[in-house]
C-alpha positions as CSV (number, residue, x, y, z in Angstrom):
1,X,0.0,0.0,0.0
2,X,1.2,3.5,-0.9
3,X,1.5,5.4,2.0
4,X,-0.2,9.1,0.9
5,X,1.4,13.0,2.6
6,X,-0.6,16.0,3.1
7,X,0.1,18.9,3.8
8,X,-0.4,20.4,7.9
9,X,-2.3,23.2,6.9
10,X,-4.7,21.5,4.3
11,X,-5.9,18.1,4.4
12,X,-7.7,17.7,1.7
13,X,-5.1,17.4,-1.2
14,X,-2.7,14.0,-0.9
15,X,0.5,13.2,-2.6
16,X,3.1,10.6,-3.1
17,X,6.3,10.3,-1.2
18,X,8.5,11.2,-4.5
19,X,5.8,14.1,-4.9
20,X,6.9,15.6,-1.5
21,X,10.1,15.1,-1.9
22,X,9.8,17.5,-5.3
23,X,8.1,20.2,-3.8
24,X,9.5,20.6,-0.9
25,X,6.5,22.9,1.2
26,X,3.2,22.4,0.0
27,X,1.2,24.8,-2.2
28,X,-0.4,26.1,1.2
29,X,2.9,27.0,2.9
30,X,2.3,24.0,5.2
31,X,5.1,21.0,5.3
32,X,4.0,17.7,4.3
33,X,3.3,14.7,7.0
34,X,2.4,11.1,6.1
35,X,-1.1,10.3,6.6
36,X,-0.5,8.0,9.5
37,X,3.0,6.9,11.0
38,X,3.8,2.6,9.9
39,X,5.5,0.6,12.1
40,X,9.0,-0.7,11.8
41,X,7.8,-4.1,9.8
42,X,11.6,-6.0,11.1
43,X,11.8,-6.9,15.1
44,X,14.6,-5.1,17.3
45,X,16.2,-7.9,17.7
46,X,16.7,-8.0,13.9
47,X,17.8,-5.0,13.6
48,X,20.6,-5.0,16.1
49,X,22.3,-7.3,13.5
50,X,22.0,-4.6,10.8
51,X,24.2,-2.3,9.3
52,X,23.6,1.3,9.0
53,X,22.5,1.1,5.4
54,X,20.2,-1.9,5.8
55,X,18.9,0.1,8.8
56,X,18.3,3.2,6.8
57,X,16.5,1.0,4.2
58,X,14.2,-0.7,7.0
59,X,13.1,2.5,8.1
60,X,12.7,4.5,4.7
61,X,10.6,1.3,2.9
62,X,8.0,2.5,5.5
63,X,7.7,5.8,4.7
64,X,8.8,6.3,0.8
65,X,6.9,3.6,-0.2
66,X,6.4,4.7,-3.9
67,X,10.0,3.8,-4.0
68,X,10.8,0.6,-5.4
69,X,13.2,-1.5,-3.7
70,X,15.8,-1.0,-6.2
71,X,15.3,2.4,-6.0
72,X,15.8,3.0,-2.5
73,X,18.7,1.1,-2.4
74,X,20.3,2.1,-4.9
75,X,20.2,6.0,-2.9
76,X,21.2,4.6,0.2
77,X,24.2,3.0,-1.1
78,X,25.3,6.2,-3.4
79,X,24.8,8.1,0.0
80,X,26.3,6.2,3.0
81,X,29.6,5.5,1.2
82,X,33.5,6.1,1.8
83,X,32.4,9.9,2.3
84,X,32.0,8.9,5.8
85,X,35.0,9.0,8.0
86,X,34.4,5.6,9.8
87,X,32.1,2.3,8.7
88,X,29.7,2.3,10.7
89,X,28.6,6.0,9.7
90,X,27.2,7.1,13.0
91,X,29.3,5.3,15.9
92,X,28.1,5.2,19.1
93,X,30.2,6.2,22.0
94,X,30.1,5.4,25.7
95,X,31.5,8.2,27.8
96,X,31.0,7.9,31.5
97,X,27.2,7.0,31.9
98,X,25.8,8.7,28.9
99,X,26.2,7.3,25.4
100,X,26.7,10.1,22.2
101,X,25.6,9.1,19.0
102,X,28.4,11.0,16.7
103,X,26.3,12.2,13.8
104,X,29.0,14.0,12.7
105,X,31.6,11.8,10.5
106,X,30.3,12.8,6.8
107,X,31.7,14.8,4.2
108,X,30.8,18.0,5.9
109,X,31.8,17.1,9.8
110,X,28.5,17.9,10.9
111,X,24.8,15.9,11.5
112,X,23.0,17.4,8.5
113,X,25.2,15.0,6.2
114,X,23.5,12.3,7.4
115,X,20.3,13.1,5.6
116,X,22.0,15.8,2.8
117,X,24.1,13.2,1.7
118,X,21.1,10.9,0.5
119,X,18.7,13.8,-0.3
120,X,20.1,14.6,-3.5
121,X,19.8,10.7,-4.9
122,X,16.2,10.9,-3.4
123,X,15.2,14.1,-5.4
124,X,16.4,13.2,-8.9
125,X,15.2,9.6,-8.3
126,X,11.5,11.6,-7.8
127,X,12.3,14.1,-10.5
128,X,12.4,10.6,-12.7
129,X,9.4,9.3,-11.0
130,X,7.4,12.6,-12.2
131,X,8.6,13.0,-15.7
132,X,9.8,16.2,-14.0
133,X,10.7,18.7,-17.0
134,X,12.2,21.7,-15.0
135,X,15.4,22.3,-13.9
136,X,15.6,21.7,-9.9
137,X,16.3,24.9,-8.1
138,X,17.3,23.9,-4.4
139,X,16.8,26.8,-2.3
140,X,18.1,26.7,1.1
141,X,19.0,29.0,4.1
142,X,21.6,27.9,6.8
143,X,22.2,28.5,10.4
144,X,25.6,27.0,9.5
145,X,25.7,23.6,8.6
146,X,22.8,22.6,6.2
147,X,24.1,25.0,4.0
148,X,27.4,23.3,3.4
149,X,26.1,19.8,3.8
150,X,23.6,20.7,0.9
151,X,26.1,22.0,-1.1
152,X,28.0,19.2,-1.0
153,X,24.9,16.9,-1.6
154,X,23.9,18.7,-4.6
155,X,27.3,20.0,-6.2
156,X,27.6,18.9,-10.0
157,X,24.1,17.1,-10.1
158,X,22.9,16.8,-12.9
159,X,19.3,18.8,-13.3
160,X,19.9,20.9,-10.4
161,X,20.9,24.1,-9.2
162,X,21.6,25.3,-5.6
163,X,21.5,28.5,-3.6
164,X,22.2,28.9,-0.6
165,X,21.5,31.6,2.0
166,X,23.3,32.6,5.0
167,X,23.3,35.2,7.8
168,X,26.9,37.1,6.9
169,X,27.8,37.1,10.8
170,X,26.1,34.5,12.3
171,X,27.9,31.6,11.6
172,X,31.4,30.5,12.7
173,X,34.6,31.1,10.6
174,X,34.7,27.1,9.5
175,X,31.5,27.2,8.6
176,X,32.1,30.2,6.6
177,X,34.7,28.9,5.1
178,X,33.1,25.5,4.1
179,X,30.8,26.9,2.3
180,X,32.3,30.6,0.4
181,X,35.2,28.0,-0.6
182,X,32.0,25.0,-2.3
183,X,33.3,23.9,-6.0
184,X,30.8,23.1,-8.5
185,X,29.3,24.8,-11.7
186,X,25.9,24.7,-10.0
187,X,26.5,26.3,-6.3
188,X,26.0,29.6,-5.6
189,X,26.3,30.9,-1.9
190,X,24.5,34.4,-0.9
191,X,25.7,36.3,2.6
192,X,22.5,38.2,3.8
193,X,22.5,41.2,6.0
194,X,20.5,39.6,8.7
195,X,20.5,36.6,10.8
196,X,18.8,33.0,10.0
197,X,15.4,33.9,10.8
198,X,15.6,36.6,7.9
199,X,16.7,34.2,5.7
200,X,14.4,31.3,6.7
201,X,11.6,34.1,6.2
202,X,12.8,35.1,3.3
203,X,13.6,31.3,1.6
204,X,9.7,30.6,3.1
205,X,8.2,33.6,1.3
206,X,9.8,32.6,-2.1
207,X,8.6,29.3,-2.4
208,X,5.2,30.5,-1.4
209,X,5.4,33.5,-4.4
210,X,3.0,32.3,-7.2
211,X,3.3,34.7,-9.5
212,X,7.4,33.7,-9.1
213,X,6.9,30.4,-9.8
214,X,5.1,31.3,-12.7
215,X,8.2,33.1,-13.7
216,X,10.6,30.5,-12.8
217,X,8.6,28.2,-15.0
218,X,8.6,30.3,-18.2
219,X,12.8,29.7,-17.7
220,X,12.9,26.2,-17.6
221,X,12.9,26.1,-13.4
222,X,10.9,25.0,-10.2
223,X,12.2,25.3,-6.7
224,X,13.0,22.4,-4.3
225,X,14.0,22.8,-0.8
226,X,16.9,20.9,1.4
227,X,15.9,22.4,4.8
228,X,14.1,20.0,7.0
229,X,11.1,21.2,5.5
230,X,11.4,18.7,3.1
231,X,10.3,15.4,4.1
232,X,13.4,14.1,2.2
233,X,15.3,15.8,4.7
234,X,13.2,14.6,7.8
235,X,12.5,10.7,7.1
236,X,16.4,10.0,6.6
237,X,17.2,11.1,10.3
238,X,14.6,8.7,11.9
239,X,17.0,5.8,10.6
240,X,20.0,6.6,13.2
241,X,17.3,6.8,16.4
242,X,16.6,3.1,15.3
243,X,20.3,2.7,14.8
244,X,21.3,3.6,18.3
245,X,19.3,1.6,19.7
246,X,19.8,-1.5,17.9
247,X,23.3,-0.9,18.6
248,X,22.6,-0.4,22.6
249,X,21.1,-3.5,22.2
250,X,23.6,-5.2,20.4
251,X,26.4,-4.4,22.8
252,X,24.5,-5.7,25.5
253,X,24.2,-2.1,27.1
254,X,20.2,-2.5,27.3
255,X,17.6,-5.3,27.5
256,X,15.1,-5.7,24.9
257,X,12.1,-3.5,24.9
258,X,14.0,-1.2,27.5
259,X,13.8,1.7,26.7
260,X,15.9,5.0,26.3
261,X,15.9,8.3,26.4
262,X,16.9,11.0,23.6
263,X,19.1,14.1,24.3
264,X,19.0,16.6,21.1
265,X,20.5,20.3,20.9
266,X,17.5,21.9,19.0
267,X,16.7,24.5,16.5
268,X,15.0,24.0,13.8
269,X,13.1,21.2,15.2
270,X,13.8,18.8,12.8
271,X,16.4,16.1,14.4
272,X,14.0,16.3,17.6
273,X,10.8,14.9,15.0
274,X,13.2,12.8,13.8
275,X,13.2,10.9,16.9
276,X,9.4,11.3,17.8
277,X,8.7,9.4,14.6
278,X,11.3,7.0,15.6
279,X,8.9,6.4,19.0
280,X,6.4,6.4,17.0
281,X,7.6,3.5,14.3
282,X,8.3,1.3,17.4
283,X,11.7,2.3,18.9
284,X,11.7,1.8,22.7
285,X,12.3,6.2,23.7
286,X,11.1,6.9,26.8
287,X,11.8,11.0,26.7
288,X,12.6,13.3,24.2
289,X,14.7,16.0,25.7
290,X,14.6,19.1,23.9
291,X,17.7,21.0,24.7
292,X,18.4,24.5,23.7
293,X,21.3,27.4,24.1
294,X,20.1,31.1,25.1
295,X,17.2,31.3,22.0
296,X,15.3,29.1,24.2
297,X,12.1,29.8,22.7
298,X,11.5,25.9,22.3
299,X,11.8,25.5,26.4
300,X,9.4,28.5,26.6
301,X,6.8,26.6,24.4
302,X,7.3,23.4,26.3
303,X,7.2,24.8,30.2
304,X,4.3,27.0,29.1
305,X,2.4,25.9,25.6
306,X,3.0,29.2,24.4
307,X,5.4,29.9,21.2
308,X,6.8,33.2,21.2
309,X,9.2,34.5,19.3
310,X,9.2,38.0,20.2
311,X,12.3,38.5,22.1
312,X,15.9,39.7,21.6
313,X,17.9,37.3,19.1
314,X,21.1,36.1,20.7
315,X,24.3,35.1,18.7
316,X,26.1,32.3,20.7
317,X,29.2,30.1,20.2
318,X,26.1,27.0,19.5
319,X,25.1,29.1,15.9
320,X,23.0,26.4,14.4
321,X,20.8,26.6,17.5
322,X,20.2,30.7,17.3
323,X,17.1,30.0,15.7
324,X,13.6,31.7,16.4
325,X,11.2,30.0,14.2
326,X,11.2,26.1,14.7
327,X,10.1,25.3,11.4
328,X,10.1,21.7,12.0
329,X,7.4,22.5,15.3
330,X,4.2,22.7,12.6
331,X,4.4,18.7,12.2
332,X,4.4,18.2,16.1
333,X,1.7,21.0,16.1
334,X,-0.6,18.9,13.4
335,X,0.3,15.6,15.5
336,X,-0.8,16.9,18.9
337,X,-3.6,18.8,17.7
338,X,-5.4,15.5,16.6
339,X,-4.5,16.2,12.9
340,X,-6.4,19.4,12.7
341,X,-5.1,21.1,9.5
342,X,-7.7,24.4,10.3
343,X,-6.2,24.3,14.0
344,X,-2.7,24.1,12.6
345,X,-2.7,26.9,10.0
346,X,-4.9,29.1,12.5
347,X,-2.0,29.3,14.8
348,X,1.2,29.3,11.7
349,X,-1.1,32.4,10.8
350,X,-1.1,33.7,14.2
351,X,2.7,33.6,14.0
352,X,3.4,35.4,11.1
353,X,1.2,38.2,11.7
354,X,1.7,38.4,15.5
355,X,4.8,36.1,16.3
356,X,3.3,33.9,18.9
357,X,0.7,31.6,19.4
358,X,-0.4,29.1,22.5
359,X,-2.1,26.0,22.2
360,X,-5.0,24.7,23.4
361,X,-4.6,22.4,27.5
362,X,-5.6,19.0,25.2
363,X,-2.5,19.6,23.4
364,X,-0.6,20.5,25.9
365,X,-1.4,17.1,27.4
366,X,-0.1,15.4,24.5
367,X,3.7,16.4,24.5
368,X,4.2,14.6,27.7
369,X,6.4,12.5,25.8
370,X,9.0,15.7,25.9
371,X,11.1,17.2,28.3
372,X,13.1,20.3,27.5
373,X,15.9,22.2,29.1
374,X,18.5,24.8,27.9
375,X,22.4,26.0,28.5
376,X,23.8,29.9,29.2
377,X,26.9,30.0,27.3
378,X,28.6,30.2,30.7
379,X,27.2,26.4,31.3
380,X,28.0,24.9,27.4
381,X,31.4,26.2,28.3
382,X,31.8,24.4,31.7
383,X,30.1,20.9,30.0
384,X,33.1,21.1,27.6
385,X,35.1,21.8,30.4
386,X,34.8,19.0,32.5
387,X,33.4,16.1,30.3
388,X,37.0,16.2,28.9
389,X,38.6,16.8,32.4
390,X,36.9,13.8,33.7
391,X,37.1,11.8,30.8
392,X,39.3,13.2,27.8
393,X,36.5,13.8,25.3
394,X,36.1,16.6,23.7
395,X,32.7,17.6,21.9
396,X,31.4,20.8,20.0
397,X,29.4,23.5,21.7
398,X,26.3,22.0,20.5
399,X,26.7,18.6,21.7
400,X,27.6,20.4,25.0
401,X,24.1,22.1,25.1
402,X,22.5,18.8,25.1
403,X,24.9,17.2,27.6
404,X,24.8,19.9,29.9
405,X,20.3,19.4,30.2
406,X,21.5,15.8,30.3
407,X,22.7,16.1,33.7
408,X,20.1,18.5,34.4
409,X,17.4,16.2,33.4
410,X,18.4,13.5,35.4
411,X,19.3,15.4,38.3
412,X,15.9,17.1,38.7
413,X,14.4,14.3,37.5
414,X,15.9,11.9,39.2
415,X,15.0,9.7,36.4
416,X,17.8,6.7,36.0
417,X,16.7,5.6,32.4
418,X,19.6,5.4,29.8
419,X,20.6,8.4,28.2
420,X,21.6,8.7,24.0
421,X,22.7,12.3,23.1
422,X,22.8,13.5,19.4
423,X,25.9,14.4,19.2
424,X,25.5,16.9,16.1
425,X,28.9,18.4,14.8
426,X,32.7,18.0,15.0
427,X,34.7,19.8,18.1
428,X,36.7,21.1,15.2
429,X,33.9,22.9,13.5
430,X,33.7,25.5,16.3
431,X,37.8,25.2,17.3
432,X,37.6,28.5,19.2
433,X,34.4,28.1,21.3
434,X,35.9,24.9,22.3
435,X,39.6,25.0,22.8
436,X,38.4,28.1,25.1
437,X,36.3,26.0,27.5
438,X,38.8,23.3,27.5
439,X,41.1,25.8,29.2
440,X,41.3,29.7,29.1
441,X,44.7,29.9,28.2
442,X,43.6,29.4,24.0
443,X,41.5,32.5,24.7
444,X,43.4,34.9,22.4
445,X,44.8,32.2,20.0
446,X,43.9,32.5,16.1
447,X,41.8,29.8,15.6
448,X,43.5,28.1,12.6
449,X,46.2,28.1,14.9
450,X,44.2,26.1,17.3
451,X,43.5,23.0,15.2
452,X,46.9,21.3,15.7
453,X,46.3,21.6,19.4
454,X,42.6,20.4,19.3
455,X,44.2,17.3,17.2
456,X,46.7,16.7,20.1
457,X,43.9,17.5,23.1
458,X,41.4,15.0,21.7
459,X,43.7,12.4,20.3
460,X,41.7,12.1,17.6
461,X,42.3,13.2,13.7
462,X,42.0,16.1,12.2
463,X,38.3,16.0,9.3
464,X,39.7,16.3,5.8
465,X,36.6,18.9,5.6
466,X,38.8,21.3,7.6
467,X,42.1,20.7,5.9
468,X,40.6,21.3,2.8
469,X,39.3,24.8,3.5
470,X,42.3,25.6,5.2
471,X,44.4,26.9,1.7
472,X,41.1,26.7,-0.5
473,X,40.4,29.4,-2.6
474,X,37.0,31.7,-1.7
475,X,34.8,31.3,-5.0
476,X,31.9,32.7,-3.4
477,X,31.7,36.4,-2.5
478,X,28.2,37.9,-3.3
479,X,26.0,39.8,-0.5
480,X,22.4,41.1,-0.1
481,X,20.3,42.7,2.1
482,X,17.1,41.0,3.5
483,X,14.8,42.3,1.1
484,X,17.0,41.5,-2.2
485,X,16.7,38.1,-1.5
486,X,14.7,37.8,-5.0
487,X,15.7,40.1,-7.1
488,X,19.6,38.1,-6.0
489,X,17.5,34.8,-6.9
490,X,16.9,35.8,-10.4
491,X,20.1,37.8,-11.0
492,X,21.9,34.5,-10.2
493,X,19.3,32.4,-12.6
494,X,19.5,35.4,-15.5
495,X,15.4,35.8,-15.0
496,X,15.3,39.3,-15.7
């Protein structure tokens, strides 16, 4: 049986997986959910003997099921290949009493890989599906990494085109670097004079433009998106939550059908769903932790069932977390409000014109499967600190937000069950923030100059994704304001 998406804001219109995948948003500006979430059709105790990729494959038969078996296969393989780092593609790491799920060992040293890197094989394979004429436009704006994980994805593929969008100085120097320095005849990379938000906004507002699809059109072109709007994006990450814990399992760590709990730094919202589908498919979670840094508007919505976004933006050494508007949310929003597309577009309206929204006390009851907590910079710094004091492991400042409302959790909590963080990015990815909490003393290094000494504190080797950028040439230089985001879009594409 095909399983059918709509769209969270509109349930009357229904689509195939491959159709999703092309779009991207729905007409409606709503994001596309599957009709009803399948369960995993293999046992746990099969799929502790699995490897990543036979993993992924058990998970996304389920939910791209227009797909043939050949086809899906065939994208997994392409993906989760010798561009990762180590085999098993998202090792899972015992340090002290917690376990960290390093999500981090692709092309691009950071978690968005683990979905970008398929995405790509995914979208043309749908593009075939649908006798799809037009020329792919993947439109995308970044907090940091998506952007150069997409470009990566989509460099040199053939039928596409990708633009990216990023806030100019909201984003760490490797980052930068990663993605101004992107090689491909098909990548272009835009600096905006604002922060994500903006450019989320902004990326959000074109693919809901009519008249400029219309345009796009008459030139050969249709937009795609590789946020984790796309359900291309989303349905990839579910596979490592079922990973991580057929590998607790295998290991002997945990007993069959005991369950877990899941620690994720949090933005955009997307990894968190991830894992709530991952419950909901039949993986033994117990809680899903929501941690965030100093833009805690997600703990805000989850102590008091009220979203608002109206409050001072703060730029912190965690950038892929300084987000305001969880995009991802809308699909929990649609779950907990009993699949009530009126009820779900009611309040995404309520946020655009008025930032904030509160839902209703029934569906408030129904996100008792979360917990959420969040980390002052002063705390990420000290979790560094002493998790590599104690132990001698060193994780990135976004890693550190989750392990620091780890502790928290089970401190206030006093809740025993076993812990799995996402451990999202590379230490070396944000050398400065870290090397800083490690110990004071790098404080007024350069921070090129730090990655040797990161390499010798961690004992562990430094990404080819940062040696690359270090003597790469800048290929992308261009800039715009918020409101040129278009006119840049069309410039780039010669639409005049």
């Amino acid at each position: 049986m095909n399983l059918q998406y709509k769209s969270t804001r509109n349930d009357n219109v229904t689509v195939t997986a491959s159709e999703a995948i092309l779009k991207g948003l729905a007409d409606d500006g709503g994001l596309f959910v599957p009709v009803s979430l399948p369960k995993l059709s293999v046992s746990l105790e099969e799929l502790k003997d699995m490897n990543y990729q036979e993993t992924a494959y058990a998970v996304m038969k389920e939910l791209f099921t227009d797909f043939t078996e050949e086809e899906l296969k065939e994208c997994i393989e392409k993906a989760y290949d010798s561009k990762f780092d180590t085999e098993e593609i998202a090792p899972l790491v015992k340090v002290d009493n917690t376990y960290y799920l390093e999500l981090f060992h692709g092309a691009t040293i950071a978690f968005k890989d683990m979905a970008l890197s398929i995405l790509p094989h995914l979208l043309t394979t749908s593009a075939k599906k649908n006798h799809a004429e037009n020329e792919i436009v993947i439109l995308t704006a970044t907090s940091g990494d998506t952007g150069k994980a997409a470009l990566a994805g989509f460099a040199d593929v053939e039928g596409t085109r990708i633009i990216v969008f990023y806030p100019k100085d909201g984003v760490s120097r490797v980052q930068e670097l990663q993605m101004v320095t992107q090689k491909g005849k098909n990548v272009d990379v835009v600096a905006i004079h604002g922060n994500f938000d903006n450019a989320q906004s902004g990326v959000k507002a074109m693919f809901e433009n009519k008249e400029l699809a219309k345009e796009l059109a008459e030139h050969g072109y249709q937009f795609s998106s590789a946020n984790s709007i796309n359900i291309g994006r989303l349905v990839p990450q579910v596979a490592y939550y079922v990973y991580a814990y057929a590998k607790l399992l295998k290991n002997g760590e945990i007993e069959n059908g005991e369950k877990m709990n899941v620690v994720v730094p949090t933005g955009n919202f997307g990894n968190i769903l991830a894992a709530y589908y991952a419950k909901h498919m039949g993986v033994p979670i117990q809680k899903l932790i929501c941690a965030s840094n100093e833009n805690k508007v997600l703990f805000d919505f989850f102590e008091t069932g009220t979203y608002d976004k109206n409050r001072e933006f703060v730029l912190t050494t965690s950038p892929s977390m300084d987000i305001l508007i969880s995009s991802n949310l809308e699909r929990l929003i649609y779950l907990i409000s009993g699949c009530d597309a009126g009820k779900t577009a009611e309040l995404m309206q309520a946020l655009k014109t008025d930032g904030t929204y509160e839902i209703t006390e029934d569906m408030r009851e129904r996100l008792a499967d979360f917990a959420a907590g969040y980390a002052t910079e002063a705390q990420t710094a000290q979790a560094i600190h002493d998790t590599y004091h104690k132990t001698g492991y060193v994780m990135d400042t976004h890693t550190a937000v989750a392990s620091y409302v780890c502790e928290e959790y089970r401190r206030t909590s006093g809740d025993e069950t076993k812990c799995v963080i996402a451990s999202t990015a590379s230490p070396y990815k944000f050398v400065k923030s870290v090397m800083t909490a490690v110990d004071e003393k790098y404080a007024d290094a350069g921070e090129f100059d730090l990655l040797p000494e990161l390499q010798r504190v961690s004992g562990t080797e430094m990404p080819n994704a940062v040696r690359e950028i270090l003597h790469a040439e800048v290929l992308h230089t261009l800039e715009c304001d918020v409101d040129k985001m278009e006119e840049t879009v069309k410039g780039i594409l010669k639409i005049k």
